[in-house]
C-alpha positions as CSV (number, residue, x, y, z in Angstrom):
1,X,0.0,0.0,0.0
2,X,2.6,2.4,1.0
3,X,4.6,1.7,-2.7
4,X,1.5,2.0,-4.3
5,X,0.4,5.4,-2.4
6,X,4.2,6.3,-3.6
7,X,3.4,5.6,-7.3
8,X,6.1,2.9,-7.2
9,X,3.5,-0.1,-8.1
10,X,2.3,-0.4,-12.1
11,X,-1.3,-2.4,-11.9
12,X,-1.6,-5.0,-14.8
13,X,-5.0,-6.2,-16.0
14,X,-4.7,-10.5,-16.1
15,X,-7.5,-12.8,-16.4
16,X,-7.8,-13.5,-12.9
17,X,-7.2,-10.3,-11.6
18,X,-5.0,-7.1,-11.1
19,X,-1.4,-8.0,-10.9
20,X,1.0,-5.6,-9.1
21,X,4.0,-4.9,-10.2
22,X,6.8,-2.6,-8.6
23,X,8.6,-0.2,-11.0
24,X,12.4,-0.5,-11.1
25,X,14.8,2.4,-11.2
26,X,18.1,2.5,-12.7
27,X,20.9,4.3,-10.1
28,X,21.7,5.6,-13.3
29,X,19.1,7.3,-14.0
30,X,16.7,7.1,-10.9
31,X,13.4,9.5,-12.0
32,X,13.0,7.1,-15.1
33,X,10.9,3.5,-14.7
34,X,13.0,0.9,-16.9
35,X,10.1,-0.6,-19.9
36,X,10.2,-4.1,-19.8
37,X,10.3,-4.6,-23.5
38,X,13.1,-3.6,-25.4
39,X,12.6,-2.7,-28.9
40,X,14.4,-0.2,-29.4
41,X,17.9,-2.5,-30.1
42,X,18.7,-3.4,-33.5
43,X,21.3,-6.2,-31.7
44,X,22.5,-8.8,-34.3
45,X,23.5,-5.6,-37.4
46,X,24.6,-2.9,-34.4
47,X,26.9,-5.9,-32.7
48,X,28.9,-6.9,-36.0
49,X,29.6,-3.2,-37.1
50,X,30.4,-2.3,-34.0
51,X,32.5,-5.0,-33.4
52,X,33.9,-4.6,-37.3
53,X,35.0,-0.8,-35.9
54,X,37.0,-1.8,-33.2
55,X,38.5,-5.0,-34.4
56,X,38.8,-4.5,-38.2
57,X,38.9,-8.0,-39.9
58,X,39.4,-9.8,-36.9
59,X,36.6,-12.7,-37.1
60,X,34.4,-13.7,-34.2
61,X,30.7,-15.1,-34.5
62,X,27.7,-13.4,-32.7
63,X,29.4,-10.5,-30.6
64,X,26.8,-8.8,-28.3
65,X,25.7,-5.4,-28.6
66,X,27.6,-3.4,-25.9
67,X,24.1,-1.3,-25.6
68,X,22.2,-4.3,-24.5
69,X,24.5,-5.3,-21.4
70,X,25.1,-1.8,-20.9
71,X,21.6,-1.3,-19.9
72,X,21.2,-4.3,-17.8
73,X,24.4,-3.2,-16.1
74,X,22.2,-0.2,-15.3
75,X,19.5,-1.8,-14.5
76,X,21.1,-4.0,-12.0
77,X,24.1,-2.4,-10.1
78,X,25.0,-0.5,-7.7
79,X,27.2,1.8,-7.1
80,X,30.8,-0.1,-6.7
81,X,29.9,-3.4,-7.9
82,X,31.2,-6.1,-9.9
83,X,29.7,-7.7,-12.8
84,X,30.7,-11.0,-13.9
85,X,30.6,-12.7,-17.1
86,X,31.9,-16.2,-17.1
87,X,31.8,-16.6,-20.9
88,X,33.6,-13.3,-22.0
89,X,33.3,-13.8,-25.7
90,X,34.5,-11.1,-27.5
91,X,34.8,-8.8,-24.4
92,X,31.5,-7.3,-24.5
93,X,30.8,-7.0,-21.0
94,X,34.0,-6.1,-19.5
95,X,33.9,-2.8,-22.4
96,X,30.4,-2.4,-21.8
97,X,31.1,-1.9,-17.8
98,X,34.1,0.5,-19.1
99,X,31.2,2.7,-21.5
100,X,29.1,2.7,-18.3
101,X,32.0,4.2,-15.9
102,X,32.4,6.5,-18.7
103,X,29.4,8.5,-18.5
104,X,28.1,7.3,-14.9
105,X,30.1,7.4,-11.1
106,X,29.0,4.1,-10.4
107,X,32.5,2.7,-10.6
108,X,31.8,-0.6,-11.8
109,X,34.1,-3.1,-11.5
110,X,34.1,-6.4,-14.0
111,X,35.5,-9.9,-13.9
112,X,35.7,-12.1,-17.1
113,X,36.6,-15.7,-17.9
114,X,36.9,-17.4,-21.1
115,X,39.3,-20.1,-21.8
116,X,38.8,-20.1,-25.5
117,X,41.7,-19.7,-27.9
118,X,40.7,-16.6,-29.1
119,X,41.5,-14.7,-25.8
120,X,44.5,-12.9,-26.7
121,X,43.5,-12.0,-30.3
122,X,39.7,-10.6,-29.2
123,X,38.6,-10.5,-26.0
124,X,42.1,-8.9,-24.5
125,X,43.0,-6.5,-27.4
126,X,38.9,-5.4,-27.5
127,X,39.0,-4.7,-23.5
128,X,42.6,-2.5,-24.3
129,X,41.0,-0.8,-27.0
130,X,37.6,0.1,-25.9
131,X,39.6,1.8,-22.9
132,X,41.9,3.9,-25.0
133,X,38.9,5.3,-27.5
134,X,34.8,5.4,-27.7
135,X,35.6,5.6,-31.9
136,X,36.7,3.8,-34.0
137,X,36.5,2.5,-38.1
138,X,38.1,-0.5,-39.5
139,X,40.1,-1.4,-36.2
140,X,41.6,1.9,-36.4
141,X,41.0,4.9,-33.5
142,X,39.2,8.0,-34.9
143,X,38.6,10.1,-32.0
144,X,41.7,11.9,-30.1
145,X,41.9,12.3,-26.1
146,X,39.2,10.4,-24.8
147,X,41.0,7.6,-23.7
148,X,40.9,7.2,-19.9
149,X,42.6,5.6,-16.8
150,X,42.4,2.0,-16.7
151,X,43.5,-1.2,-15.7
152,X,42.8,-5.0,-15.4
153,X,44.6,-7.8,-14.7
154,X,45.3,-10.8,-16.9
155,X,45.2,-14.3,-15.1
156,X,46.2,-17.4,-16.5
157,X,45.0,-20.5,-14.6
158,X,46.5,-23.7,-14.8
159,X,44.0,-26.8,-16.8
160,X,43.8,-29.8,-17.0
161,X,46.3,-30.6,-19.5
162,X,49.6,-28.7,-18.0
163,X,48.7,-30.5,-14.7
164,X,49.1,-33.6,-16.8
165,X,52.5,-32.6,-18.6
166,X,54.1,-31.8,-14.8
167,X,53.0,-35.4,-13.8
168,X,56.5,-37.2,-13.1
169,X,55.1,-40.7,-11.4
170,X,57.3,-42.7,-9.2
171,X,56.2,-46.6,-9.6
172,X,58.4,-49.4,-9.4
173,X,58.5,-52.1,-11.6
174,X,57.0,-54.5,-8.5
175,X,54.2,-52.2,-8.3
176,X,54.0,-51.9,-12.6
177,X,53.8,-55.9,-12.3
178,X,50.6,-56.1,-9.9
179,X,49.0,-53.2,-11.9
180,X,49.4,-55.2,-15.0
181,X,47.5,-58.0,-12.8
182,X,44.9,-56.3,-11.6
183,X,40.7,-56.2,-13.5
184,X,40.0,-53.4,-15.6
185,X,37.9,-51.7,-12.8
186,X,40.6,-52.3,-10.1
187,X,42.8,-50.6,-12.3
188,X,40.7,-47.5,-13.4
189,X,39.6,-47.3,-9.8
190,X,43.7,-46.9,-8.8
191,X,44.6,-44.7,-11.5
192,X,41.5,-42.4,-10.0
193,X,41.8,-42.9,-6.5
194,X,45.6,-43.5,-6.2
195,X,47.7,-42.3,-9.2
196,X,47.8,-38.8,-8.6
197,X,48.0,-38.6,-4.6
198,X,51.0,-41.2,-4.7
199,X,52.4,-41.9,-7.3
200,X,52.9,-38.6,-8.8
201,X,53.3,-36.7,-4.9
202,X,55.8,-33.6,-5.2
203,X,56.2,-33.7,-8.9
204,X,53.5,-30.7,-9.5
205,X,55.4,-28.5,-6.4
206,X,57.3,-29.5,-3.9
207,X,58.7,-27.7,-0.2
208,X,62.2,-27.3,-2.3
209,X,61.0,-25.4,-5.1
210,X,60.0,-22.5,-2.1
211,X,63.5,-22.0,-1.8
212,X,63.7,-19.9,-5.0
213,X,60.0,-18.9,-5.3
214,X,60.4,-16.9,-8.5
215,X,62.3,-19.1,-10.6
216,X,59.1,-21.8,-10.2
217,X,58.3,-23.4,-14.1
218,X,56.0,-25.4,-15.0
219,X,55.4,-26.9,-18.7
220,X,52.4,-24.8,-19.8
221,X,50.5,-26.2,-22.7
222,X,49.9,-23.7,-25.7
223,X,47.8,-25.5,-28.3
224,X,45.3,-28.5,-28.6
225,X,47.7,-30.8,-30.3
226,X,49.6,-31.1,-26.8
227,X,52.8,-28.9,-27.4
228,X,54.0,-27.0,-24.9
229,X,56.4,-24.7,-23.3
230,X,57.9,-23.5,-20.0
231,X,56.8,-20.7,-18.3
232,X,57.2,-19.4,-15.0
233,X,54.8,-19.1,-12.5
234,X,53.6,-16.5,-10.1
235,X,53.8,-18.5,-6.4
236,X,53.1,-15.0,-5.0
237,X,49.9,-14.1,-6.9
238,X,48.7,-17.7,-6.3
239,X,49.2,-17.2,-2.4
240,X,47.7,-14.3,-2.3
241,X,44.3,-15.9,-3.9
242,X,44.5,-19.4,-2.0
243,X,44.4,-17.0,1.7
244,X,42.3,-14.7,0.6
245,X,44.5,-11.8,1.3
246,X,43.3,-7.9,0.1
247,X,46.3,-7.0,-1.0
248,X,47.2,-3.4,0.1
249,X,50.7,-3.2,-1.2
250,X,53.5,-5.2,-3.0
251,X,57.6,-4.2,-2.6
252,X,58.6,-6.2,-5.6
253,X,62.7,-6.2,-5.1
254,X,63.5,-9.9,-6.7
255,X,66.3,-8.2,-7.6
256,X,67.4,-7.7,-3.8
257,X,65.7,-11.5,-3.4
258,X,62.8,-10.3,-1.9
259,X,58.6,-9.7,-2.2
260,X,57.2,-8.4,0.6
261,X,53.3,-8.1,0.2
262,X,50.8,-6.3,2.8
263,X,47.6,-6.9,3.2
264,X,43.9,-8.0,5.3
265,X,42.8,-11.8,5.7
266,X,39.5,-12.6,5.5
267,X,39.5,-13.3,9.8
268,X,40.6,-9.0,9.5
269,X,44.3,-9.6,10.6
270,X,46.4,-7.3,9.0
271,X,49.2,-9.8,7.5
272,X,53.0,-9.2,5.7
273,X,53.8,-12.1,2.9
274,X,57.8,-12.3,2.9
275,X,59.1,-14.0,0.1
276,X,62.4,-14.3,-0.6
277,X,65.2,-16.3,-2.5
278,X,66.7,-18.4,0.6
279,X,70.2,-18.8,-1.4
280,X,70.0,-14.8,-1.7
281,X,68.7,-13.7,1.8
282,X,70.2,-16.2,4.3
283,X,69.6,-16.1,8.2
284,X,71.5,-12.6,8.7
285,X,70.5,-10.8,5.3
286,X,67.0,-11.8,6.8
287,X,67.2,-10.5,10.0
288,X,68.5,-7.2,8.4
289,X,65.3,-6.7,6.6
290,X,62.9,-7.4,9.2
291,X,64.8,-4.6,10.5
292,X,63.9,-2.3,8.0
293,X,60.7,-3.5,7.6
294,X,60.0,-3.4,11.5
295,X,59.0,-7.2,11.4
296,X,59.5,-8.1,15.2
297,X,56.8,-8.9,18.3
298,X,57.9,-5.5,19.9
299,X,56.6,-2.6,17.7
300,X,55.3,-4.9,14.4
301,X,52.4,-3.3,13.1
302,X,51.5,-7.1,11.5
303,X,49.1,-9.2,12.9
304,X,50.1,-12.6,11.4
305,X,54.1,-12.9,9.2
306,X,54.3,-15.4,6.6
307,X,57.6,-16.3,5.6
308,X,59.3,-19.2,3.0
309,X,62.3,-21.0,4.2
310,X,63.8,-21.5,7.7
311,X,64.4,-18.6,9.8
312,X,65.3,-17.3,13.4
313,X,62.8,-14.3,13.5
314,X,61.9,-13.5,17.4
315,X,58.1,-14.2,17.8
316,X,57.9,-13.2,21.7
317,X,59.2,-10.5,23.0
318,X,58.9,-9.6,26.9
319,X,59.0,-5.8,28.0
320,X,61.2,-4.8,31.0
321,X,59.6,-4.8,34.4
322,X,60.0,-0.9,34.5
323,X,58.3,-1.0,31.0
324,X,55.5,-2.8,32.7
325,X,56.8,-6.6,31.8
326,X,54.5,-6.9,29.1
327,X,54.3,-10.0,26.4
328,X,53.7,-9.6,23.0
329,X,53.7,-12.4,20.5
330,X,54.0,-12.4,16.5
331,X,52.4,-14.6,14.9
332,X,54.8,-16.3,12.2
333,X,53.9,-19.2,10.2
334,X,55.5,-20.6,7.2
335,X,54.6,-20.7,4.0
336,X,55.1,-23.9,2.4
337,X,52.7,-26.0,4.9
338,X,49.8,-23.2,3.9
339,X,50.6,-23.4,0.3
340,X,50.3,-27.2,-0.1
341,X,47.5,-27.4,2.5
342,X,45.7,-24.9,0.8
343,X,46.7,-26.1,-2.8
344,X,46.3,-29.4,-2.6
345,X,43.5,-30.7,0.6
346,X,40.3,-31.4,-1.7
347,X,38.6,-31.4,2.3
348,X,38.9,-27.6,2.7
């Protein structure tokens, strides 16, 4: 009654009765009622030339117009929200949410997945361009100074098949022999159940490869036909994600064998990642940068430390009885035992 007595309810004739139905505002645009039929769209011809503009001769089947999701972007966010597309296509959404931050302060944020082959040649480029010009003809920029600030971040995640080309499997010949013995189901049901939790334990990452975090590899597969090549991986990154840490700041010296990375868990801990090459940074080296950093139970401004390798930092420290005898504790734990837990335990 009180939406009604607002003007907020539309009544709808039906056969077995008045239907009410509540109008919905965009926060775009928040004086105008949204129609619920849209034919004002000329999709399928407005989607290929604009996606002819921006990409030239570039091919891709069906793009979407960027003014249909733009509207439903309007339609449904809110100020400081993300939108998620988990089949990006051509891009569409992620430039759509860019046109929309354009013109609107919603500030919008987007994540997109697609794990086609086509990533790097559309849907990347697309997002790139659509933030560095609103105009363009024949995949060629027409309009000068309206690009604006922007960035995203591309992540590469690792499938099936590179977990497959890492696989190095440890199986004696005695154990090869009863294999070859075993029923057809006894054997799939090992090669499921056993295979990869024994047999091939360590090969994908193991505690020693922490000792020079950023010169990890793995063999990354770059086509269907099974090649592949080697490529290093980012163990920080991948930390960050498997704790859940908002990353605040990163000190990227691997250089000075060292990433120190600051940030909030989700239990609201404020947390320091150290990572550092343990050939590089030894005991002393170590200590000397916890210095600088102010890494230590008396004055640390860290809730929880996460280190890789063996170490000697202090994690108690006892004022003087003048001072008021007070115990504080740091709490340091090690990376490695998080990573693999965290990696690895299909319990969690």
């Amino acid at each position: 009654d009180d939406l009604d007595k607002q003007g907020q309810i539309v009544w709808t004739k039906r056969d077995y009765g008045w239907v009410p139905y509540y109008k919905e505002y965009a926060p775009a645009d928040p004086l105008t009622p949204y129609s619920s039929i849209w034919d004002d769209l000329d999709q399928n011809r407005q989607a290929k030339a604009e996606y002819t503009a921006i990409m030239g001769s570039i091919p891709f089947s069906n793009p979407k117009p960027t003014s249909l999701i733009g509207r439903v972007v309007n339609i449904a966010c809110k100020k400081g929200d993300f939108v998620l597309d988990y089949f990006a296509g051509s891009g569409t959404t992620a430039c759509s949410v860019i046109n929309t931050n354009r013109i609107s302060s919603l500030g919008l944020k987007y994540i997109v997945v697609e794990q086609s082959g086509y990533f790097d040649s559309v849907t990347k480029p697309r997002i790139q361009k659509t933030v560095f010009s609103t105009e363009w003809k024949d995949g060629k920029s027409i309009a000068n100074g309206v690009g604006i600030s922007h960035i995203f971040k591309v992540l590469k995640i690792e499938g099936y098949e590179d977990t497959l080309n890492n696989l190095n499997l440890t199986r004696t010949h005695a154990q090869q022999s009863l294999l070859n013995s075993m029923s057809v189901a006894a054997k799939e049901d090992y090669l499921l159940r056993y295979l990869l939790d024994i047999e091939s334990r360590g090969s994908l990452l193991s505690v020693d490869q922490f000792k020079k975090p950023f010169d990890f590899k793995l063999k990354v597969a770059v086509d269907s036909a099974g090649a592949y090549e080697e490529r290093t991986i980012d163990l920080v990154e991948t930390f960050n994600y498997l704790i859940g840490l908002q990353v605040k700041h990163v000190d990227m010296q691997v250089d000075m064998g060292f990433v120190a990375v600051t940030g909030v868990l989700p239990s609201g801990e404020k947390a320091l990642l150290l990572w550092r090459d343990v050939e590089t940074l030894d005991y002393d080296k170590l200590n000397r940068l916890c210095e600088k950093l102010a890494i230590n139970p008396a004055d640390s401004e860290f809730d929880v430390v996460y280190v890789n390798g063996d170490h000697n930092i202090p994690a108690v420290f006892t004022s003087t009885e003048a001072e008021g005898g007070v115990t504080k504790t740091l709490k340091i734990r090690q990376i490695e035992p998080e990573f693999m837990s965290r990696m690895f335990n299909t319990e969690v």
